[in-house]
Backbone bond lengths (Angstrom), bond angles and torsions (degrees), N, CA, C in turn:
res aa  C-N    CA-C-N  psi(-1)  N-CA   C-N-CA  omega(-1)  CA-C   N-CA-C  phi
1 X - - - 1.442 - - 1.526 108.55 -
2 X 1.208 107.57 141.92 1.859 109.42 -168.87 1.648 99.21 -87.01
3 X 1.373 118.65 137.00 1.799 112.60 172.37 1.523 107.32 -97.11
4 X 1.125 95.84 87.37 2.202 102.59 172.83 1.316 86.45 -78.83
5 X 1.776 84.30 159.00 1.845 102.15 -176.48 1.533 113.58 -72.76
6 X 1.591 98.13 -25.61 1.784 96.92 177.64 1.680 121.40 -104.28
7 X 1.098 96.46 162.81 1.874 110.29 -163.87 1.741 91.30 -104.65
8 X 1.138 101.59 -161.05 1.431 116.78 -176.03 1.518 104.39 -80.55
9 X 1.438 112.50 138.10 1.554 114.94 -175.43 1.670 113.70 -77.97
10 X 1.475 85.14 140.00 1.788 93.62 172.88 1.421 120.08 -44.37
11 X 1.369 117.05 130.21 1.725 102.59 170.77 1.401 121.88 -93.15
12 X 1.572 113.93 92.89 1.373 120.17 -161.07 1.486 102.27 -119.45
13 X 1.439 125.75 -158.63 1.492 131.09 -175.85 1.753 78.69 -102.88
14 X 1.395 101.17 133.60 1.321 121.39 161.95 1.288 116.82 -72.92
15 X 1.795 118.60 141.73 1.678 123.60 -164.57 1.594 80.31 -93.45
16 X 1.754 120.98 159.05 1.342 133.61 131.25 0.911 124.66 -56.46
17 X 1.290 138.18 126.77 1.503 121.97 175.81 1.384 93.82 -138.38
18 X 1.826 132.16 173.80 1.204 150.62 162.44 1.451 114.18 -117.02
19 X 1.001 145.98 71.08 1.716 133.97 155.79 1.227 106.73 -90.72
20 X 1.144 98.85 145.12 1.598 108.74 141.99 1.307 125.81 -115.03
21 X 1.675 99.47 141.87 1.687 95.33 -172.10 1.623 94.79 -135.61
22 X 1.636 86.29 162.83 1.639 100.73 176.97 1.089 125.82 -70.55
23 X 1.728 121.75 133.00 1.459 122.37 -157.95 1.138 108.04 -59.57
24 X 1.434 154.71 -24.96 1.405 146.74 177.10 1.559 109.78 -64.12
25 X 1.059 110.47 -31.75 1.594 129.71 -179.77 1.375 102.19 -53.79
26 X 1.894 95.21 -73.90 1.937 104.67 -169.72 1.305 113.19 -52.69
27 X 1.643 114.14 -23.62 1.743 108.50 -171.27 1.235 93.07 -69.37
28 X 1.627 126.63 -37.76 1.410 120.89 -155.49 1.804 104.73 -71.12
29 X 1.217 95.83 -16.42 1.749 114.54 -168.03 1.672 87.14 -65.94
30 X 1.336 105.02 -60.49 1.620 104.70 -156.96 1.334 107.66 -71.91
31 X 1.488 118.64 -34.98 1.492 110.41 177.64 1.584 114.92 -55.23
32 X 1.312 91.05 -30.77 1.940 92.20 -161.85 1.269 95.34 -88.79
33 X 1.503 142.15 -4.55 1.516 143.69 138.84 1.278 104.41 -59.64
34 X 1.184 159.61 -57.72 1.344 150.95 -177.00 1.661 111.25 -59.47
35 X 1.566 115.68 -47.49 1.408 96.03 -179.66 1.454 115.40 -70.31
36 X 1.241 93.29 -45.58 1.736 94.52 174.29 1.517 119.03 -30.48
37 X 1.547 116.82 -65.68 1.364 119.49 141.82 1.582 147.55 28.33
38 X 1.405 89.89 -83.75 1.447 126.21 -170.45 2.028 86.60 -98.12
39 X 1.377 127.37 -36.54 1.531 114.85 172.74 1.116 116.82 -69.61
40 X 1.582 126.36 -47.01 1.468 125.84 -166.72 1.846 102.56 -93.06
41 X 1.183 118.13 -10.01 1.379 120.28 -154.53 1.192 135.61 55.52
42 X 1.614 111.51 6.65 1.477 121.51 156.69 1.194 132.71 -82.40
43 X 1.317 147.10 147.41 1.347 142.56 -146.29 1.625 83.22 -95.81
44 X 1.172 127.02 167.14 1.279 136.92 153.38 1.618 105.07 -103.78
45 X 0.905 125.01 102.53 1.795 126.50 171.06 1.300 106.47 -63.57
46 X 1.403 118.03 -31.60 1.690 93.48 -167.48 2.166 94.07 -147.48
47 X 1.153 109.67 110.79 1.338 90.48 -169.98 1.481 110.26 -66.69
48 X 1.550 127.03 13.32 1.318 108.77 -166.56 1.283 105.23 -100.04
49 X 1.635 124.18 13.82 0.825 150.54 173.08 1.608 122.04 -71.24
50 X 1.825 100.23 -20.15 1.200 123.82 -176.11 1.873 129.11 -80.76
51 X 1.642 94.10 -25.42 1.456 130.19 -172.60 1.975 91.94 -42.11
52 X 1.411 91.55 -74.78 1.481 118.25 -147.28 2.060 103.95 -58.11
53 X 1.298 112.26 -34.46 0.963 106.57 169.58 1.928 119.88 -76.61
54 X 0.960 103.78 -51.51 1.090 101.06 178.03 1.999 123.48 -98.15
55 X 1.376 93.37 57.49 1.017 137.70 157.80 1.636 117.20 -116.12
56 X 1.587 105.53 -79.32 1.238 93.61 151.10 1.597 155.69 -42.88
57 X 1.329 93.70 -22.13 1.938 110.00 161.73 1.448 111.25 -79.64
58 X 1.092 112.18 -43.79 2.044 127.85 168.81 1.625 88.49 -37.33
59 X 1.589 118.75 -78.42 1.404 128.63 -161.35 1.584 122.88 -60.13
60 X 1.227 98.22 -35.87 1.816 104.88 168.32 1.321 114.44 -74.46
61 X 1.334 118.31 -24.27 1.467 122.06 165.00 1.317 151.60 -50.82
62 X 1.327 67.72 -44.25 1.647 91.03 -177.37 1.720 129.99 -72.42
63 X 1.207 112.17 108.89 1.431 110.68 -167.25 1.459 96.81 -54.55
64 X 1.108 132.99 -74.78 1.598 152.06 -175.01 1.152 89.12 -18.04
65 X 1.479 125.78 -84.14 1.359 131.16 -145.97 1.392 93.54 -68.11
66 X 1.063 138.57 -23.98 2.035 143.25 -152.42 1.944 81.13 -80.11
67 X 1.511 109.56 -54.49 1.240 115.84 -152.11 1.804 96.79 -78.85
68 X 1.084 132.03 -44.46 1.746 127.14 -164.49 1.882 86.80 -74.32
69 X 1.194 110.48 -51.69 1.303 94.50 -162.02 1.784 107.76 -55.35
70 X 1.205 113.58 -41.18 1.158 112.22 169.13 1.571 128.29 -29.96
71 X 1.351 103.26 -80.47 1.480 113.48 155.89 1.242 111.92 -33.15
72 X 1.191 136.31 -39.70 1.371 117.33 -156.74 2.037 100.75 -90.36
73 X 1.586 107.46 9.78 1.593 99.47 -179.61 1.665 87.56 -125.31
């Protein structure tokens, strides 16, 4: 079984958003909606659904950012 950083997505009200991203990117978007998929056994309907969490996993991650923001209170 593969260990991706994300679990099954929250079932919340979905944000609108507009990006655009580079097509090597979005494929990577949709693949990593498919494994996810096949890990949690939930379909992903929309991988753009995927952004917002792992964004937020990006941001909790990050030692750097954990540490300046710190300093900066």
């Amino acid at each position: 079984m593969t260990k991706l950083k994300l679990g099954p997505l929250p079932d919340d009200k979905p944000v609108k958003i507009t990006v655009e991203l580079p097509a090597p990117l979005h494929r990577n978007l949709i693949a990593y909606a498919e494994v996810l998929a096949v890990e949690t056994g939930q379909p992903v309907a929309d991988p753009v659904r995927l952004i917002v969490p792992m964004l937020e996993r990006f941001i909790a991650t990050d030692r750097g950012f954990a540490k300046a923001r710190k300093a900066r209170s």
